[in-house]
KEKE-3310 file (N, C-alpha, C; in steps of 0.2 Angstrom, whole numbers, plus 5000, padded with zeros to 4 digits):
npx = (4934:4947:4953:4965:4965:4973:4989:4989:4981:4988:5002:4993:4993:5005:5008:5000:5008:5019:5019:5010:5022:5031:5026:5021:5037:5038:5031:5034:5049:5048:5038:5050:5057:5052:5052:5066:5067:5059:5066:5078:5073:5068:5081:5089:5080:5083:5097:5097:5091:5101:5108:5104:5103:5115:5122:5112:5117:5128:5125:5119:5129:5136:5130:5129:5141:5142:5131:5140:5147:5140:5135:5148:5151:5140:5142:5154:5150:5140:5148:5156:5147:5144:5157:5156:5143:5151:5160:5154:5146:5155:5161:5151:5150:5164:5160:5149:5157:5165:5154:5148:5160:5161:5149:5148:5159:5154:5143:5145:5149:5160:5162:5159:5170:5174:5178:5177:5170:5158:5152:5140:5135:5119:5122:5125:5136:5143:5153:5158:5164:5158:5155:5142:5127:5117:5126:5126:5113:5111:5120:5111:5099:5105:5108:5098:5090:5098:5099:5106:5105:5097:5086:5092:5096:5101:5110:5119:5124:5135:5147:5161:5180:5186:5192:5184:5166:5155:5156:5151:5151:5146:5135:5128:5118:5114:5104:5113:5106:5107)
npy = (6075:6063:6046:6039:6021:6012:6010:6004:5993:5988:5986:5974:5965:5961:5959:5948:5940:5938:5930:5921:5915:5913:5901:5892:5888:5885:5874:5866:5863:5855:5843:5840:5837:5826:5816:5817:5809:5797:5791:5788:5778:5770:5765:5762:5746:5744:5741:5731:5723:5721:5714:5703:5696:5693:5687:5675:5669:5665:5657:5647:5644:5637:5627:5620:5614:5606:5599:5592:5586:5577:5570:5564:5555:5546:5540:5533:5526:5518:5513:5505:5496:5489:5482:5476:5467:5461:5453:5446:5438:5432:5424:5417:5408:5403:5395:5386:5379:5373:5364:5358:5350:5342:5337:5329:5322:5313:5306:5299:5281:5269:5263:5271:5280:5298:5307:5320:5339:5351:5364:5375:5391:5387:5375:5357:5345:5330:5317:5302:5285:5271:5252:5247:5248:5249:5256:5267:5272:5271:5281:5291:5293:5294:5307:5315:5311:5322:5336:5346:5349:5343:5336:5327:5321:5308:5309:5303:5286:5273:5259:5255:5256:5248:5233:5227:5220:5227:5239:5255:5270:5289:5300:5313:5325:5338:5349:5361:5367:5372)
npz = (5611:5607:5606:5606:5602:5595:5598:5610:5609:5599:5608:5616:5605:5601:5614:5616:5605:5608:5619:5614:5604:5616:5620:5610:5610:5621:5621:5609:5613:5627:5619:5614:5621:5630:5617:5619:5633:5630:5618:5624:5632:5625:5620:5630:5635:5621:5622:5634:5628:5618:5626:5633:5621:5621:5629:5628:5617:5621:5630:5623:5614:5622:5627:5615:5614:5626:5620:5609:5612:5621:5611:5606:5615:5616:5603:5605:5615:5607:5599:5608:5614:5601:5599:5613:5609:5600:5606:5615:5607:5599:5611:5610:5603:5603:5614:5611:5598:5608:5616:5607:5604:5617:5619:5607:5610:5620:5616:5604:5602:5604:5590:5582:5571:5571:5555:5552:5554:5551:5553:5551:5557:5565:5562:5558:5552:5550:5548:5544:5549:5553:5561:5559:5552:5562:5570:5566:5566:5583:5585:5579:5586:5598:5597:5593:5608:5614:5624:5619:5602:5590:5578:5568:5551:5541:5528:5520:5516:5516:5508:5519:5514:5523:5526:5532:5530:5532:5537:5536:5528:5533:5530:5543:5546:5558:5568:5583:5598:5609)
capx = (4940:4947:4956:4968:4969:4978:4994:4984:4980:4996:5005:4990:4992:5012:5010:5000:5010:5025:5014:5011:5027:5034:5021:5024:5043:5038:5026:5040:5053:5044:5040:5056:5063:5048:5054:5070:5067:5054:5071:5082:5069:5069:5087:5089:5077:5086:5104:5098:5088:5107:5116:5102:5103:5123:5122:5107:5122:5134:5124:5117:5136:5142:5125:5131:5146:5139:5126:5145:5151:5136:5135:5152:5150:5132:5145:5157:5145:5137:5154:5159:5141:5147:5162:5155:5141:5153:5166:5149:5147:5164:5162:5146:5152:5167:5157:5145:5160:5167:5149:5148:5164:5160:5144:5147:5162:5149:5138:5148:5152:5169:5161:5160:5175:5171:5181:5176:5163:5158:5147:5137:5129:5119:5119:5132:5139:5146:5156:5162:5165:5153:5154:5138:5121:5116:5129:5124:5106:5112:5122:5106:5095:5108:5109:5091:5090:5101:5096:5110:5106:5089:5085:5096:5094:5105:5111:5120:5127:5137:5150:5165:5183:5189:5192:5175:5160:5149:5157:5149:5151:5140:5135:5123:5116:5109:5106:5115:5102:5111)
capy = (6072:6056:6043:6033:6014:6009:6009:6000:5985:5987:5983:5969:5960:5961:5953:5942:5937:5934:5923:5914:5911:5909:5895:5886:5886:5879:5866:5862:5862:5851:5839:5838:5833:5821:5814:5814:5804:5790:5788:5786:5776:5763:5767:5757:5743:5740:5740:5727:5717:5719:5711:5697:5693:5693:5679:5669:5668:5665:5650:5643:5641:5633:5622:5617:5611:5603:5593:5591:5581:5570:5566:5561:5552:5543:5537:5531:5522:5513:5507:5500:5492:5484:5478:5472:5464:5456:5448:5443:5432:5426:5420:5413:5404:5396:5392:5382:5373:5366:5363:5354:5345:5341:5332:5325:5315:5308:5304:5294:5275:5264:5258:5275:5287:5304:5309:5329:5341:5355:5368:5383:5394:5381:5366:5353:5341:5327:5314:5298:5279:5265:5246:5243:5251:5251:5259:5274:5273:5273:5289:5296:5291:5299:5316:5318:5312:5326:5343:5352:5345:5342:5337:5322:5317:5303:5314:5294:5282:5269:5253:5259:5253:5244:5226:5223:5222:5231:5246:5259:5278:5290:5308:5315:5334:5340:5357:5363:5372:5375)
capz = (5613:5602:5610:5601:5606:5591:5601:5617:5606:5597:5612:5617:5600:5602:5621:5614:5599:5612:5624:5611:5601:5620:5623:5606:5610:5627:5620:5608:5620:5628:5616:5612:5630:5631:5612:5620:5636:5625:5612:5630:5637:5620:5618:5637:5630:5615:5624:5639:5624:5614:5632:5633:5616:5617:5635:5628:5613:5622:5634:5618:5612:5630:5626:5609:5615:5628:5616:5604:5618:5622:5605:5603:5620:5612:5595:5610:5619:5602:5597:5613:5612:5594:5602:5616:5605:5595:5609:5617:5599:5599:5615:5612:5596:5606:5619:5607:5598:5612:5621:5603:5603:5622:5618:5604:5612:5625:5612:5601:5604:5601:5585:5575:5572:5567:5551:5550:5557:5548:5556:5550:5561:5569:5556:5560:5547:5552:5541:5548:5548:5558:5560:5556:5550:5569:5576:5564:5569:5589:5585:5575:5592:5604:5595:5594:5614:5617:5624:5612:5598:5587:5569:5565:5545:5538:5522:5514:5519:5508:5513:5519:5511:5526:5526:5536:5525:5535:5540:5533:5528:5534:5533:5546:5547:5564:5572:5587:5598:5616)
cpx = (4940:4952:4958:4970:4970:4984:4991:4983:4985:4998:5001:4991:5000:5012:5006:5004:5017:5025:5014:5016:5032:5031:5021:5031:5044:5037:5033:5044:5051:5040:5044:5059:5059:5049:5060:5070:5066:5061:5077:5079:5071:5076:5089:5086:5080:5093:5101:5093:5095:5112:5112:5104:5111:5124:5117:5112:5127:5131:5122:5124:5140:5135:5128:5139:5146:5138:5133:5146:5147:5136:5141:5153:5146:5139:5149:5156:5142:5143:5156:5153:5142:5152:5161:5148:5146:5159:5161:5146:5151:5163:5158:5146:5159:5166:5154:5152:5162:5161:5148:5154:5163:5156:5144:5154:5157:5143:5139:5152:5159:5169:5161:5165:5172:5178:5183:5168:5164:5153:5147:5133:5127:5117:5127:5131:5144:5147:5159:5164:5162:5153:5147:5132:5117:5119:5127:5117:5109:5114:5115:5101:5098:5107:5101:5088:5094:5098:5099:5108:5099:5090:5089:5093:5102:5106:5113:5124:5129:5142:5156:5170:5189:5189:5185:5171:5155:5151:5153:5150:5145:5141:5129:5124:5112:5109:5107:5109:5104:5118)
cpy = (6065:6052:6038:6027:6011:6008:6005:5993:5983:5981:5976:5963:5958:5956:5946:5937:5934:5929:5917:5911:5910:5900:5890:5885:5882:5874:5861:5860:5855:5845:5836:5835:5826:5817:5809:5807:5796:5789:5785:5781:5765:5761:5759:5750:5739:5737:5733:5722:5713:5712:5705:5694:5690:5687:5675:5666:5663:5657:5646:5640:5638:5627:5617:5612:5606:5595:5590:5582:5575:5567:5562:5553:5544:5538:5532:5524:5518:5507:5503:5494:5485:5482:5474:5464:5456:5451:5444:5436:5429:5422:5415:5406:5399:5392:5385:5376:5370:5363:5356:5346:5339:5335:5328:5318:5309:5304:5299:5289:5274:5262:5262:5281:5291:5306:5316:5330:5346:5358:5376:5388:5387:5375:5366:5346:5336:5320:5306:5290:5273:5258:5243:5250:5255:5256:5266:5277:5274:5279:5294:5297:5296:5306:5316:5316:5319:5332:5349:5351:5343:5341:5331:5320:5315:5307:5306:5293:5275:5264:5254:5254:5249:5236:5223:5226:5225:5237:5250:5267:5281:5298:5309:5323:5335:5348:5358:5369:5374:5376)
cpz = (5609:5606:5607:5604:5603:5595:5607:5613:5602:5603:5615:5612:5601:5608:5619:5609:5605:5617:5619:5606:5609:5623:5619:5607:5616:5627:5613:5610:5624:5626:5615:5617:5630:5623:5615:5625:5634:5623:5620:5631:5631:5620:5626:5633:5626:5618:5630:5632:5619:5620:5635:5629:5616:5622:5634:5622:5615:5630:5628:5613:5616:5627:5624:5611:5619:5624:5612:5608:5620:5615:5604:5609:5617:5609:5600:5612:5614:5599:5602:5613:5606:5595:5607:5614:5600:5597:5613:5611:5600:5605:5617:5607:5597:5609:5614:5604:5601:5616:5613:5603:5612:5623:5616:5606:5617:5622:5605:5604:5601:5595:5581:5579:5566:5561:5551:5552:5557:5550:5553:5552:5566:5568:5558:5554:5550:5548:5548:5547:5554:5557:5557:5555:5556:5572:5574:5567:5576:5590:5585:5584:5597:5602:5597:5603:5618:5617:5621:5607:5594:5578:5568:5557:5543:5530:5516:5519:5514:5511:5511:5514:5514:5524:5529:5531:5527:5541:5536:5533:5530:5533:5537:5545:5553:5566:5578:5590:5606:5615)
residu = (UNK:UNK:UNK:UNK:UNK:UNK:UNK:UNK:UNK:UNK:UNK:UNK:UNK:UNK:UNK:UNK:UNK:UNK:UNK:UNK:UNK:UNK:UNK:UNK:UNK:UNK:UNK:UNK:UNK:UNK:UNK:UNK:UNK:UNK:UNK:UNK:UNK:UNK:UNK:UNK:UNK:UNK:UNK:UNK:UNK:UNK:UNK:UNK:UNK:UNK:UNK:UNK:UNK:UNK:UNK:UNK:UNK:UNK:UNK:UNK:UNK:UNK:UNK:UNK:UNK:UNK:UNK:UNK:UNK:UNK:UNK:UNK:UNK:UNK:UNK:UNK:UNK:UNK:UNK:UNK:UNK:UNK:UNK:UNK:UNK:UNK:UNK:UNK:UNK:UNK:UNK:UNK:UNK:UNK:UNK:UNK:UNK:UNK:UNK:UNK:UNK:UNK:UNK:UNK:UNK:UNK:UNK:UNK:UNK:UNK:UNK:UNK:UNK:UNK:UNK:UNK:UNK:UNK:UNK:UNK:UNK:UNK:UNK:UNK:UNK:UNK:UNK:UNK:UNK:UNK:UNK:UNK:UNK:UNK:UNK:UNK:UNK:UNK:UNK:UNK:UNK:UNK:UNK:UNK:UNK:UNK:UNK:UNK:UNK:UNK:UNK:UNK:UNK:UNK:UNK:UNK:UNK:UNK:UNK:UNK:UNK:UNK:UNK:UNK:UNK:UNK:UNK:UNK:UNK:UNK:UNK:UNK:UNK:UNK:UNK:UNK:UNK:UNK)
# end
């Protein structure tokens, strides 16, 4: 007796072959879902890294605006500065001339008239007319007694064109220091 299991192993190579092209379609299948999720997965990821990116944007452009404003604030604040600086000057500079004119009335006698007094910064010029040699010296003594006041030099001194012969011209130069 012969017993054909050509057909028996037929059928077994068949059920195999559909095991396993159903097993690759599942292992693909399956892949591909696990492909998908991962792309979903990064997909999320990228879309909450697009919605930080777009409000770290969008506070770093309220920042900006912000910093516009301190700056122009700052620019504000410097010129007022330089305006206050320079009324602070002015009013230290008229202070001085009258503390000057102030002084020097108190510091010149009945015997010498001032002419002109010419002030630069804090050099003072001073042009006049004195009865005598003395009375210029007395001046020159008072300036340098004074606490406004420092440096006295006699620049010339010549005989005025009065009728007294011993009046005399003078110029002094002193520095202003209060």
């Amino acid at each position: 007796m012969q017993i054909n299991l050509l057909p028996w192993r037929e059928e077994l190579r068949q059920t195999k072959k559909k095991q396993l092209l159903s097993m690759m379609g599942l292992y693909i299948a399956l892949s591909l879902l696990i492909l998908a999720v991962i792309h979903l997965h990064y997909r999320g990821i990228a879309n909450n890294q697009n919605k930080l990116n777009t409000m770290l944007s969008d506070a770093i452009t309220a920042e900006q605006g912000v910093l516009n404003q301190i700056g122009s604030k700052a620019t504000e604040a410097i010129d007022v500065e330089k305006q206050l600086k320079f009324v602070i000057q002015l009013y230290d500079n008229n202070y001085r001339a009258v503390r000057l004119l102030n002084d020097l009335v108190s510091l010149v006698s009945d015997n010498v008239s001032i002419d002109e007094i010419r002030r630069n910064g804090n050099t003072i010029d001073l042009s006049g007319l004195a009865k005598s040699e003395e009375d210029i010296e007395q001046l020159m003594k008072d300036i340098q007694k004074s606490q406004y006041f420092d440096q006295p030099v006699l620049l010339s001194t010549n005989v005025g064109n009065s009728a007294d012969s011993n009046s005399r011209n003078f110029n002094i130069r002193f520095a202003q220091t209060g």
